[in-house]
C-alpha positions as CSV (number, residue, x, y, z in Angstrom):
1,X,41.2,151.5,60.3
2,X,37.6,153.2,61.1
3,X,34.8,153.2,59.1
4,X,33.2,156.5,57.3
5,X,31.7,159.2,60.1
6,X,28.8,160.8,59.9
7,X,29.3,164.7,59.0
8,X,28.2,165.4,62.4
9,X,30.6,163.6,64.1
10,X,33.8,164.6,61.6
11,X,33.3,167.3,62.5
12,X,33.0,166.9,66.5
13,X,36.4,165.4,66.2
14,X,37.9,168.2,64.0
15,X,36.7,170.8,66.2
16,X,38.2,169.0,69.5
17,X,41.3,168.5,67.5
18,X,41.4,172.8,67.5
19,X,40.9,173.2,70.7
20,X,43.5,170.8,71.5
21,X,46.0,172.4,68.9
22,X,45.0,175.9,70.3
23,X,45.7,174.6,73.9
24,X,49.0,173.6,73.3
25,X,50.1,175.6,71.1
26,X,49.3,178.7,73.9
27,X,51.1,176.6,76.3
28,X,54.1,176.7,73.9
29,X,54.3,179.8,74.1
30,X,53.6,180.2,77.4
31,X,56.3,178.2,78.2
32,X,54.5,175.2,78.9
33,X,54.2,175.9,82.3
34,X,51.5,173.7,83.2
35,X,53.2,171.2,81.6
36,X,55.7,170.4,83.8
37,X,58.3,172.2,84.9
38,X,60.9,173.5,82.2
39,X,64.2,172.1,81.2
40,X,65.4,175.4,79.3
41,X,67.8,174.3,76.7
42,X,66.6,177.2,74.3
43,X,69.7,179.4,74.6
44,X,71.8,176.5,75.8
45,X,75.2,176.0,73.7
46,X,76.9,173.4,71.7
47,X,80.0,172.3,73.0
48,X,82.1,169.4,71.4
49,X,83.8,167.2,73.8
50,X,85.6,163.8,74.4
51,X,83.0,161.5,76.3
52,X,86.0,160.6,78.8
53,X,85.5,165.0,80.0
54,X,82.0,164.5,80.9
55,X,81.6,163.1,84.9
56,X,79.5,160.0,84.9
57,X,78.9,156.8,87.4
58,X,79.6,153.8,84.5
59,X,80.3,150.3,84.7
60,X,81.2,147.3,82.4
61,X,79.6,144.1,82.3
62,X,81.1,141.2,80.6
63,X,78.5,138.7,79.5
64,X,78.7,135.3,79.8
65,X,77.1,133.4,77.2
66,X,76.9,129.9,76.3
67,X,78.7,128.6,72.7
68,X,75.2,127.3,71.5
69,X,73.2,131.1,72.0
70,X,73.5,133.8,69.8
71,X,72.7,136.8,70.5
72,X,71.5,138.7,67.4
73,X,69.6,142.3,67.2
74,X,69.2,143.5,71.0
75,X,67.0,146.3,70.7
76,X,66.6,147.0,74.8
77,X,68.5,146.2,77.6
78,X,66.3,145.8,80.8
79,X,67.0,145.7,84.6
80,X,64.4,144.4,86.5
81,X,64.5,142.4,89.8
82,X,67.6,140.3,89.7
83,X,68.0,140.0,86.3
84,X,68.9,141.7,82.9
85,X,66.8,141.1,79.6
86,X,68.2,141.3,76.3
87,X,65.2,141.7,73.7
88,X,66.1,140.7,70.3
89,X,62.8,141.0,68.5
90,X,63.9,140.8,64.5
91,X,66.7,138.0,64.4
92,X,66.4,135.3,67.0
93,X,63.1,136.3,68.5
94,X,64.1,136.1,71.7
95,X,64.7,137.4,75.0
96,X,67.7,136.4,76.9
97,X,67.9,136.3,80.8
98,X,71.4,136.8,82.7
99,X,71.7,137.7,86.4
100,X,73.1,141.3,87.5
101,X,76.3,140.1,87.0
102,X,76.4,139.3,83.5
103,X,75.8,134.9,83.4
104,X,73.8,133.7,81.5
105,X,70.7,131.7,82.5
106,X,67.5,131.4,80.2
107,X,65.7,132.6,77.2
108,X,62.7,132.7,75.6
109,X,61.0,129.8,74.1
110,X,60.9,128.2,71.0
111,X,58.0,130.1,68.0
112,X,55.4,128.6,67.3
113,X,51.1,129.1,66.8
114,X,51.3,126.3,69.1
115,X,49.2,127.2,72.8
116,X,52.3,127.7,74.3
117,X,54.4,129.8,71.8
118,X,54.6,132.7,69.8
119,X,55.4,133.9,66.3
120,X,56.5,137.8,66.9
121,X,58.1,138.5,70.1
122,X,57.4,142.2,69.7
123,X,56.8,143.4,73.1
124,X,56.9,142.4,76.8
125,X,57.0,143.0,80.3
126,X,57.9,141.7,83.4
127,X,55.7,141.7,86.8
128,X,57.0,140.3,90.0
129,X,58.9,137.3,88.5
130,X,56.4,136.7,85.9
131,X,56.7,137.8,82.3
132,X,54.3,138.8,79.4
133,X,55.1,138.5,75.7
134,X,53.0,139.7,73.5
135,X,52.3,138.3,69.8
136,X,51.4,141.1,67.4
137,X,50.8,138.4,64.6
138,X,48.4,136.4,66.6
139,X,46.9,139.1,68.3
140,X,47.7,137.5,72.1
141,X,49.6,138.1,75.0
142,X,51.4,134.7,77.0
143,X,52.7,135.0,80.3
144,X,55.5,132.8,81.6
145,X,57.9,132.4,84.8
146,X,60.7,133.4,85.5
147,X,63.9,132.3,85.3
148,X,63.3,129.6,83.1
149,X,60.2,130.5,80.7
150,X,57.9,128.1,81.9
151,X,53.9,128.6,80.5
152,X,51.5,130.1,82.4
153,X,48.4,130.8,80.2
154,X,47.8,133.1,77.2
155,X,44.9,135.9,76.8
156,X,43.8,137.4,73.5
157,X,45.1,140.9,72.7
158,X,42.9,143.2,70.6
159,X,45.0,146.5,70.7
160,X,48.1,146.7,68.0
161,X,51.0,146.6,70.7
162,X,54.4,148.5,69.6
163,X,55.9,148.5,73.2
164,X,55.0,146.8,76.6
165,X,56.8,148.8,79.9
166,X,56.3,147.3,83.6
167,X,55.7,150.1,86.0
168,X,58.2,149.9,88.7
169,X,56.7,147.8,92.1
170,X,53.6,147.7,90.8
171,X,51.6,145.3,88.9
172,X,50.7,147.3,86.6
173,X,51.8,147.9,83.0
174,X,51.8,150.8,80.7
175,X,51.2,149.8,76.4
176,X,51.6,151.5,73.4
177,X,49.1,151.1,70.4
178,X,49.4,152.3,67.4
179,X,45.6,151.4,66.7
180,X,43.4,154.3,65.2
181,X,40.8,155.7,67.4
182,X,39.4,157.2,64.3
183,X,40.6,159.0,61.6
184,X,42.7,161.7,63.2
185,X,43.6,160.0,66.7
186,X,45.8,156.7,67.6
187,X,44.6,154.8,70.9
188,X,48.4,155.9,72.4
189,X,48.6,155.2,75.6
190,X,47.2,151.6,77.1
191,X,47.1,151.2,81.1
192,X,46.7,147.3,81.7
193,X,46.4,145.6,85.4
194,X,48.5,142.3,86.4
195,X,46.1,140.3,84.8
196,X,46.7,142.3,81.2
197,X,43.6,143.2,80.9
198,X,42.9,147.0,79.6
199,X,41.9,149.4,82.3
200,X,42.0,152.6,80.4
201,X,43.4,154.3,77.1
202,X,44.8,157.7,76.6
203,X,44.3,158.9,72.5
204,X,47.2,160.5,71.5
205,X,48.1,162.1,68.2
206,X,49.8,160.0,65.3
207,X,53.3,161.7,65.2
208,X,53.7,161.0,68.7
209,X,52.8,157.1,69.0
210,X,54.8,157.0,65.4
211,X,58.2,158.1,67.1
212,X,57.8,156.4,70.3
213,X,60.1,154.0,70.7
214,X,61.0,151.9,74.0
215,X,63.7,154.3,74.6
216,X,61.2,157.1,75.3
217,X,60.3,155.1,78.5
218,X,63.0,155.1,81.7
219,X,62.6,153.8,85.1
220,X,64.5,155.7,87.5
221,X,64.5,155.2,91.2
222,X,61.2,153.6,91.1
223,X,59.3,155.8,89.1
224,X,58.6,155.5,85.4
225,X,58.9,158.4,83.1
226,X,57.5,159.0,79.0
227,X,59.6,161.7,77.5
228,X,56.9,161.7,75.1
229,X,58.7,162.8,71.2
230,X,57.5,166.2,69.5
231,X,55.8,167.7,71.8
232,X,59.0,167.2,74.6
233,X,57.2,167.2,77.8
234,X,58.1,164.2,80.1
235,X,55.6,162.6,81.8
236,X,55.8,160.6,85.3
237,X,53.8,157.4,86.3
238,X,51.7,158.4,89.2
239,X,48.6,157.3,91.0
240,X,47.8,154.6,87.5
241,X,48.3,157.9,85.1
242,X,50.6,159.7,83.1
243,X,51.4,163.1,84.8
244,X,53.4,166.3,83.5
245,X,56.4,166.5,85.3
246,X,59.3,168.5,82.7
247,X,58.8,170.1,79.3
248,X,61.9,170.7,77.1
249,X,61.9,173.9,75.5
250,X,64.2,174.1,72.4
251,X,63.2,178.0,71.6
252,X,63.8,178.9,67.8
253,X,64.6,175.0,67.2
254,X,61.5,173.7,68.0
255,X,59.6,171.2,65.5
256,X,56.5,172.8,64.4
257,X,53.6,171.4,66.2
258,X,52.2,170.0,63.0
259,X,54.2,167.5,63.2
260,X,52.3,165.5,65.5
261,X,49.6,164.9,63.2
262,X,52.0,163.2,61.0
263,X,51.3,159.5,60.7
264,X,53.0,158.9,57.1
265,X,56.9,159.1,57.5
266,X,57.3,161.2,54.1
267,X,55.5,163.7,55.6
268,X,57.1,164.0,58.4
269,X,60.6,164.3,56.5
270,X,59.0,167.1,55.0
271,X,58.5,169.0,58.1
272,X,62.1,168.5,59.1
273,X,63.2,169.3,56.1
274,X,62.1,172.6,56.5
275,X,64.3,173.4,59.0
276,X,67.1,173.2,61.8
277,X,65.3,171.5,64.4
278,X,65.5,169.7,67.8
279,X,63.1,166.8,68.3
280,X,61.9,163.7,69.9
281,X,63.7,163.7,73.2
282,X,64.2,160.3,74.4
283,X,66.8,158.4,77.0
284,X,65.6,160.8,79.7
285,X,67.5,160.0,82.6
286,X,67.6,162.1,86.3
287,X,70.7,162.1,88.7
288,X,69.8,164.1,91.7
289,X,69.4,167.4,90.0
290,X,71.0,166.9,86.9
291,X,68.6,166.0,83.6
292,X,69.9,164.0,80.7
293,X,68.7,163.9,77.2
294,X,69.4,162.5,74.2
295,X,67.4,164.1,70.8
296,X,67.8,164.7,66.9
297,X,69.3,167.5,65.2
298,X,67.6,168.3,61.5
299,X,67.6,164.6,60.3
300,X,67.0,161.0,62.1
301,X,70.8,160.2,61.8
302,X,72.5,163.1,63.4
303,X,71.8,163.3,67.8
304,X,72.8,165.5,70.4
305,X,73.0,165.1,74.3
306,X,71.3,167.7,76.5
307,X,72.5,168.3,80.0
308,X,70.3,170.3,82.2
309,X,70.6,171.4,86.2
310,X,67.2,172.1,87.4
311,X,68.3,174.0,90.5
312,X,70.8,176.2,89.0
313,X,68.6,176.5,85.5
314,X,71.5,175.4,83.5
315,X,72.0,173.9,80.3
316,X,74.3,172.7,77.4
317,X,74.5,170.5,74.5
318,X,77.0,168.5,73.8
319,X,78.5,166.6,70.5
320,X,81.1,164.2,71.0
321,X,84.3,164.0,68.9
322,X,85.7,160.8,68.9
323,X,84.7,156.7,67.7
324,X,82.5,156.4,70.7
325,X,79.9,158.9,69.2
326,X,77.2,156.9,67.8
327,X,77.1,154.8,70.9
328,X,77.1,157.4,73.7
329,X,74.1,159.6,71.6
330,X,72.0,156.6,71.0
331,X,72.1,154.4,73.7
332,X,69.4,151.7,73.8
333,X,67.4,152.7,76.7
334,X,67.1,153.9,80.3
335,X,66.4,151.3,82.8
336,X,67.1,151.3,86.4
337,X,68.3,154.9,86.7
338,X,70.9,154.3,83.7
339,X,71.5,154.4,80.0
340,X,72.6,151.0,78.9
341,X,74.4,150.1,75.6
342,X,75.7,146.8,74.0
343,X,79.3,146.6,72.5
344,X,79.5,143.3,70.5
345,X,82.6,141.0,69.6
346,X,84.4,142.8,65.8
347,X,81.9,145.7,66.8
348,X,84.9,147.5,69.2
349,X,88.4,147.4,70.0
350,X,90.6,148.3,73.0
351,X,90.6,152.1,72.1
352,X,86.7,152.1,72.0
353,X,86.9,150.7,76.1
354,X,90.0,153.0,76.8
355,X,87.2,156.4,75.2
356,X,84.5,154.8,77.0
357,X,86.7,155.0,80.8
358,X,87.5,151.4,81.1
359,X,89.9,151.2,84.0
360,X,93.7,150.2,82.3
361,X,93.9,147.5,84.6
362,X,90.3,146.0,83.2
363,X,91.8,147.1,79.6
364,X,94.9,144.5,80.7
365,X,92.6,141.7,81.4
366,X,89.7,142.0,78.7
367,X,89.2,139.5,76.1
368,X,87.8,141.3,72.8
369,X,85.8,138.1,71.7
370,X,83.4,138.8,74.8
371,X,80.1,140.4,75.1
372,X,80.1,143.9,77.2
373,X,77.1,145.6,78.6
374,X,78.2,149.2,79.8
375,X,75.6,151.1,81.5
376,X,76.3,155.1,82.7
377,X,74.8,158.2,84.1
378,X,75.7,161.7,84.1
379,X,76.8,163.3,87.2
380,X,77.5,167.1,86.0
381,X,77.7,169.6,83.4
382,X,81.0,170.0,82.5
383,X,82.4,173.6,83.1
């Protein structure tokens, strides 16, 4: 936390805060234009489908783990290089290499205060065939090699890290801090060089690094996109910054920009209790023309998809109707051009594969006791 300001300087900051609010709230209704174009979903309807109706690219991925690993709370799925990365940050503290294919062959290293370890594996990110974890607990970040983990050296950390995201072939690597600037502003947006070491910061309000989660960050055909939450403009990686590229517009159903300011969560649940709103976009993904979004509907625990064709200026929403729901509206994240989601052993059953669009012959041969990774992408909107 800050200390006290001087009068002078509260109110410097409270008076840039209103020009900022004024600013985007003219954009708003301006249509956001300059930021980024618009993915019009404001008069878009809600359909409810089967998730077999929509037209998608998927494929399934058995796993192939080992008797002595567990895997426990995979938060993210990541595809970088040759490999996949499960990140289980609350259970095992862990993350767990396979290859492409879906065999096992590392994970992380044992915790520990020791020089080589680490007692909260609460971020990371992977350069080259390097990667770097970073400690929130002991305030540092360790970098290892790949495949097998092996110790590089460690640097101290002195930004609160919630997420760590490589930028596609570069060495570069975005952060998000939930430190406070001062007493209105978060430090948001970190830009780090291969070496981790800070190269810039981008403030942003406390609403918006609250709801960030590593699901608002996709890489898609070598770019790196931030469908930044509340105020629903997507931003694209380019030239070491953050650039406007889309803005979402939910019309009447927007969150009211106050909500940004939020850094408590019972105020926030006051906001959205005040109304029928779409918020926080996240899982943006981008096949050829056609825009894919996942966001909330009125509370945290109820989603919808958004489909969007930028050339043709057509949208819909869609709810799905069947047991696949909760995993096809909250997928884990977008990586590689695709939303990935982890179906675990007593967690599904051959009717869950069959809703999913599991070939019958694949159906024939699956064992249920196995592991699956299923990553998809949207090809259409379906007429």
């Amino acid at each position: 936390m800050v200390g006290i300001h001087s009068t002078k300087t509260r109110f410097i900051i409270f008076l840039n805060l209103v020009i900022i609010s004024i600013y985007l709230f003219g954009c708003n209704k301006a249509g956001r234009r300059d930021l980024g174009e618009k993915i019009n979903l404001s008069r878009s309807e809600t359909i409810k489908l089967n998730f077999l109706e929509l037209k998608k690219d998927i494929e399934f991925i058995t796993l192939s783990i080992p008797d002595s690993v567990y895997l426990g709370s995979i938060r993210s799925i990541n595809s970088s290089n040759d490999y996949l990365l499960l990140h289980d940050p609350e259970i095992a503290n862990k993350i767990y290499l396979f290859d492409k294919m879906g065999n096992y062959i590392s994970q992380s290293k044992k915790t520990g205060e020791g020089p080589k370890e680490y007692l909260s594996l609460y971020a990371y990110a992977t350069v080259m065939n390097s990667i770097f974890i970073y400690d929130r607990e002991l305030r540092r970040i360790n970098k290892y090699k790949l495949p097998h983990f092996n110790f590089e050296y460690s640097i101290p950390c002195d930004n609160y890290i919630q997420n760590l995201i490589q930028v596609p072939n570069s060495k570069n690597i975005i952060g998000v801090s939930d430190d406070f600037v001062n007493e209105e502003m978060y430090n948001g947006i970190v830009y780090f060089n291969q070496k981790m070491e800070e190269i810039e910061v981008e403030s942003k309000f406390p609403g918006i690094i609250e709801t960030t989660q590593f699901n608002n960050f996709s890489t898609i055909d070598d770019s790196l996109y931030y469908a930044e939450p509340l105020t629903e403009t997507v931003y694209v990686y380019r030239n070491k910054k953050f650039i406007p590229k889309y803005h979402t517009d939910f019309g009447a159903m927007s969150i009211p920009f106050e909500s940004v300011y939020t850094s408590e969560a019972e105020n926030f649940y006051e906001i959205i209790a005040g109304g029928d709103y779409y918020y926080a976009i996240h899982n943006f993904n981008i096949s050829n023309d056609l825009v894919s979004l996942n966001f909330f509907k009125k509370t945290i625990d109820e989603q919808l998809l958004g489909l969007y064709h930028l050339k043709d200026k057509k949208g819909v929403l869609i709810d799905l109707n069947e047991e696949v729901r909760d995993y096809v509206l909250n997928p884990m994240n977008v990586s590689d051009g695709y939303n990935y989601i982890l179906l675990f052993p007593d967690e599904y059953s051959l009717a869950t594969l069959k809703n999913l669009g599991m070939p019958d012959q694949r159906l024939n041969e699956i064992d249920l006791k196995n592991t699956i990774v299923v990553k998809f992408r949207y090809l259409d909107i379906p007429i």
